[in-house]
C-alpha positions in Angstrom: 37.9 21.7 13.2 35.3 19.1 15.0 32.6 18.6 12.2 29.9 17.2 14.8 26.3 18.3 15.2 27.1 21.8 17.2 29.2 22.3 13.4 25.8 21.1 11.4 23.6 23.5 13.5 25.7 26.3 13.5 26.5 25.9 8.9 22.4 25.7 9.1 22.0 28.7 10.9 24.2 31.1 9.0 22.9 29.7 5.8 19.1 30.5 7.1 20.5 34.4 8.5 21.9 35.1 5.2 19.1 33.7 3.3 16.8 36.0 5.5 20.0 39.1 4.6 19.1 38.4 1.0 15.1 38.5 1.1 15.8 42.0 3.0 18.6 43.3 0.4 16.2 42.2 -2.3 13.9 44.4 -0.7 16.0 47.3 -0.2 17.1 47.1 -4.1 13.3 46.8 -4.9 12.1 49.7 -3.7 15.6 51.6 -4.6 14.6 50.7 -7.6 10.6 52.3 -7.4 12.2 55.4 -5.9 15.0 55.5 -9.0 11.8 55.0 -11.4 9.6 57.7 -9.2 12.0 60.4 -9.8 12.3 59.8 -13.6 8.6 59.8 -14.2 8.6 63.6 -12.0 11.5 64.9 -13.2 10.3 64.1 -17.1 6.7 65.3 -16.0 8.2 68.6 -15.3 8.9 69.1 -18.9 5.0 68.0 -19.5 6.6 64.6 -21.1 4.6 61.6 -20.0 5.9 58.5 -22.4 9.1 57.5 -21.9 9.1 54.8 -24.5 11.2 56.9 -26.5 13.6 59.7 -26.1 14.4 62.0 -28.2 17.9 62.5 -29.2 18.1 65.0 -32.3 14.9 65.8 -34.7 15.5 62.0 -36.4 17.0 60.0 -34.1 15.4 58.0 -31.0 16.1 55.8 -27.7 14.0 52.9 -27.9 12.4 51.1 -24.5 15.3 52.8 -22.6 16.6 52.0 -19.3 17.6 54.5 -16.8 20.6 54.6 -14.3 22.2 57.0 -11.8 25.2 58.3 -12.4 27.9 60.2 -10.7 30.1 61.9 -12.9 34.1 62.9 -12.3 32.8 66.2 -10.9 30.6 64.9 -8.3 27.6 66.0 -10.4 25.0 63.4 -10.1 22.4 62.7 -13.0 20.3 60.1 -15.3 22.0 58.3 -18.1 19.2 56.6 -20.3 20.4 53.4 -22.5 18.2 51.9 -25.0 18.1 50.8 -29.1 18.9 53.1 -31.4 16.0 54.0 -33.6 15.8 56.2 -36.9 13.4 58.0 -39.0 14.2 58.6 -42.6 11.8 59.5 -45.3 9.0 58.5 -42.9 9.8 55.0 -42.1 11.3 53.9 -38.6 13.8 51.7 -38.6 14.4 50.0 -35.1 18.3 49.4 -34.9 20.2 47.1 -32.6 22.9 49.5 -31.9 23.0 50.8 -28.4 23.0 54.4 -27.3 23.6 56.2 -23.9 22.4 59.6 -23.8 22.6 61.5 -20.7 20.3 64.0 -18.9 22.8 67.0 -20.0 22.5 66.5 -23.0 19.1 65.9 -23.2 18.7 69.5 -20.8 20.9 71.2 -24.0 18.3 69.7 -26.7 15.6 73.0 -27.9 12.4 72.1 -26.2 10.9 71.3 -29.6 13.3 68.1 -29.9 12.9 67.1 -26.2 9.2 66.9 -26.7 9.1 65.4 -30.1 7.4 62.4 -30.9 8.1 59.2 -33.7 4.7 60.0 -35.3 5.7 63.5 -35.5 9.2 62.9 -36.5 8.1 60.5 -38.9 5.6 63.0 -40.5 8.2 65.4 -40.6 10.8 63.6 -42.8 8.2 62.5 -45.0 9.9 63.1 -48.7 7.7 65.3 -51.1 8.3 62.4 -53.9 6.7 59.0 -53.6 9.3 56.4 -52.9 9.7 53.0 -54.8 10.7 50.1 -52.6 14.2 48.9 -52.0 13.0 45.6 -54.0 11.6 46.3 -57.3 11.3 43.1 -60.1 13.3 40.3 -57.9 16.4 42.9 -57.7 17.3 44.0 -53.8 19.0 47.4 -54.4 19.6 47.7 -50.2 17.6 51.0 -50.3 14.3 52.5 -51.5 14.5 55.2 -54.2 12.7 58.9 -54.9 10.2 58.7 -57.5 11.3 62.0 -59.5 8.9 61.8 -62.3 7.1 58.8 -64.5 5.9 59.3 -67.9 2.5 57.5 -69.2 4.1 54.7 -70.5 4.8 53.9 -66.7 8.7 54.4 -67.0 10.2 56.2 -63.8 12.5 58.3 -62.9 14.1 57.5 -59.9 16.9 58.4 -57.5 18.6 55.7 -55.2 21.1 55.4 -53.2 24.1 53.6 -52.8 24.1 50.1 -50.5 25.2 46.5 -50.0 22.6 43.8 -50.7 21.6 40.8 -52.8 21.8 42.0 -55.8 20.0 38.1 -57.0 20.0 34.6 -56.3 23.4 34.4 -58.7 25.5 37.2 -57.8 25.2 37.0 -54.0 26.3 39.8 -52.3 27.0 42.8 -54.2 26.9 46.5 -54.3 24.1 48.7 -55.6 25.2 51.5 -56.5 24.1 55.0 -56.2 22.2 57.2 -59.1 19.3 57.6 -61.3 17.5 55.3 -62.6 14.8 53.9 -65.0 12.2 51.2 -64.0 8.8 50.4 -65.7 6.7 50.5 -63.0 3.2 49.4 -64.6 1.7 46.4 -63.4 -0.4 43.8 -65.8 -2.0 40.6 -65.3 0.6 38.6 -66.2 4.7 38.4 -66.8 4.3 37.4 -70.3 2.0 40.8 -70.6 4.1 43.0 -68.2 6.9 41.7 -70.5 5.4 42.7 -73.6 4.1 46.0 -72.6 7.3 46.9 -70.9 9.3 46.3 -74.8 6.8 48.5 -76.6 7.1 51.2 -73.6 11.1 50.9 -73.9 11.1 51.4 -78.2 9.6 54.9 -76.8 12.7 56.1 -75.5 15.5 53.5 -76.6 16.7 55.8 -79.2 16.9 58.7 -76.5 18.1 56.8 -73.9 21.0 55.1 -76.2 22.2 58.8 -77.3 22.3 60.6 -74.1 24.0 57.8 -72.4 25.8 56.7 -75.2 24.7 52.9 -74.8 23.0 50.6 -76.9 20.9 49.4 -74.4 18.9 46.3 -74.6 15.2 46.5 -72.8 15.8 45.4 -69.5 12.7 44.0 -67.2 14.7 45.2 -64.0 16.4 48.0 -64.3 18.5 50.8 -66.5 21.2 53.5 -65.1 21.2 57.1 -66.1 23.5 58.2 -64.1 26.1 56.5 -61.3 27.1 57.8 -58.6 27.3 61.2 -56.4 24.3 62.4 -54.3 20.5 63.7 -55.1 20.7 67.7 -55.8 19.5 70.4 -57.9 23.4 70.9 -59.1 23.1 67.2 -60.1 20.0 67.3 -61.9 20.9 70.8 -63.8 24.4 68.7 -64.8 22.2 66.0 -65.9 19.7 68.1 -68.0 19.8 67.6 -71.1 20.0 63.5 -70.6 17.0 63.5 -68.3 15.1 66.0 -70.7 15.8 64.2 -74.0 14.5 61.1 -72.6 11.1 62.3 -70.5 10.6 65.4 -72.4 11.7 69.1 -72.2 11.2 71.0 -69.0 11.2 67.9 -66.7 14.2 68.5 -65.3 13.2 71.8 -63.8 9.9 70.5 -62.4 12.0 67.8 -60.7 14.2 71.0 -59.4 11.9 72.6 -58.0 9.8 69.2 -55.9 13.3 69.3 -54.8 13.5 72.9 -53.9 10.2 72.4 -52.1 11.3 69.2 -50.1 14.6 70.9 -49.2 12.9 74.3 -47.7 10.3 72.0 -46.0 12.8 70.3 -44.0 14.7 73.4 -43.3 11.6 74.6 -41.5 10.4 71.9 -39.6 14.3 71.9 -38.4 13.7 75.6 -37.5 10.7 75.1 -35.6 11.8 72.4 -33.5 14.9 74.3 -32.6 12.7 76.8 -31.1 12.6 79.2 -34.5 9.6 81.5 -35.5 6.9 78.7 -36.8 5.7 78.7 -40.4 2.1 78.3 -40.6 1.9 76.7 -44.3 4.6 74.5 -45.8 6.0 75.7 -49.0 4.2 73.5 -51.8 4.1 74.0 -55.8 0.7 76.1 -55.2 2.9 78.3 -52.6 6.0 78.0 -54.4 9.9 79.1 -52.7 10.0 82.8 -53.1 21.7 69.3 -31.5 24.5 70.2 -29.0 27.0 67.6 -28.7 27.7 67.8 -25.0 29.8 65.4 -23.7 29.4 63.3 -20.2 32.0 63.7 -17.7 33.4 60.2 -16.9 32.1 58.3 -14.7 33.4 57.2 -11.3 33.2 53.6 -10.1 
């Protein structure tokens, strides 16, 4: 090959024809891309659904900031597939995950219309817990998760539920597992540590003696933290098993007030669930002054 000028002119001219190709391709993919977004803002505007920062994928469980692609299935069948951060709501909080979720227009078509249109706000309002919840750090000690405030007594000792996790248990230990249950913290605050100390040891000799029999301890007073019970899962058959423990401690009948704030939460949920599935709606939630009397469809595979 000659490299002379006719070479030089002609390298310069099919570097400027396909610099020109790429400034119209960019173009094209542009406005592919408008037309891609125009059609998932009417298709979702059928449905009356107008923000598309989240999408619904069961009554707790959300795509965050999703993208959307085009997808052809092994069928033939051509549809959206939506990609974005996993996000759930538990006990009223939202906690954004990293994990990343696909969740195609089938299944979203198979969710009850209640779910499709359900918001965070509203999903967060509707797993609200009907106990007040103590933070996953309480005194210095990480326990990984926050717990169920089941009762407190006036000397400002709780009862609370927790569940299990893996966290920091303090600066000494490291890592180390929390472990699931019920537990006692004194939960009054004072001016001071020396005060909160002090208070908290006159609170304890209250129920040391009823502590120490029903768990069969001789516990010291602890400024953290004191098990009840390990293990197993918040439920009424717990709480009846645990009875007379919980009852000798905070007094008798507490264990069935707990039982039935539980009850309560328990049928709560079970309506809102029934609702957004598309069951008859309950006007008034079940409360202590009105006492108790998603499709897993699969996506076809894709073709390349």
């Amino acid at each position: 090959m000659k490299y002379d000028d006719i070479f030089l002119k002609n390298l310069m001219a099919e570097g400027k024809s396909i610099l020109k190709e790429q400034v119209e391709l960019d173009a094209r993919k542009k406005a592919l891309a408008q037309q891609k977004n125009d059609y998932i803002k009417a298709y979702f505007d059928k449905f009356g659904i107008e923000d598309l920062r989240t999408l619904p994928m069961s009554h707790n469980i959300f795509i965050s900031y999703a993208d959307f692609f085009i997808r052809e299935n092994e069928n033939g069948k051509i549809s959206w597939i939506a990609r974005g951060k996993r996000t759930t709501i538990k006990d009223g909080q939202v906690t954004f995950g990293h994990a990343v979720e696909e969740f195609w227009q089938g299944q979203w078509e198979a969710l009850p219309e209640g779910i499709q249109k359900l918001t965070i706000e509203q999903a967060k309002e509707n797993s609200k817990s009907g106990f007040p919840m103590s933070p996953a750090i309480f005194r210095g000690v990480d326990f990984s998760a926050p717990a169920y405030i089941l009762y407190e007594n006036d000397d400002g000792f709780q009862l609370v539920w927790r569940k299990a996790g893996t966290a920091y248990i303090n600066r000494m230990s490291g890592s180390a597992s929390s472990n699931s249950g019920l537990q006692i913290l004194y939960a009054k605050k004072h001016e001071s540590s020396r005060q909160y100390n002090e208070e908290a040891r006159k609170a304890w000799s209250n129920i040391s003696d009823a502590y120490n029999q029903a768990t069969g301890k001789n516990a010291q007073y602890s400024t953290t933290h004191a098990y009840l019970v390990e293990g197993g899962r918040l439920s009424v058959g717990l709480l009846e098993k645990e009875e007379a423990k919980i009852d000798l401690i905070f007094g008798g009948g507490i264990t069935q007030s707990i039982i039935e704030k539980l009850k309560i939460q328990q049928a709560n949920k079970t309506k809102n669930k029934k609702v957004l599935k598309g069951g008859e709606e309950v006007k008034e939630s079940v409360s202590e002054d009105n006492p108790l009397k998603h499709p897993n469809v699969q996506p076809g595979k894709l073709k390349l």
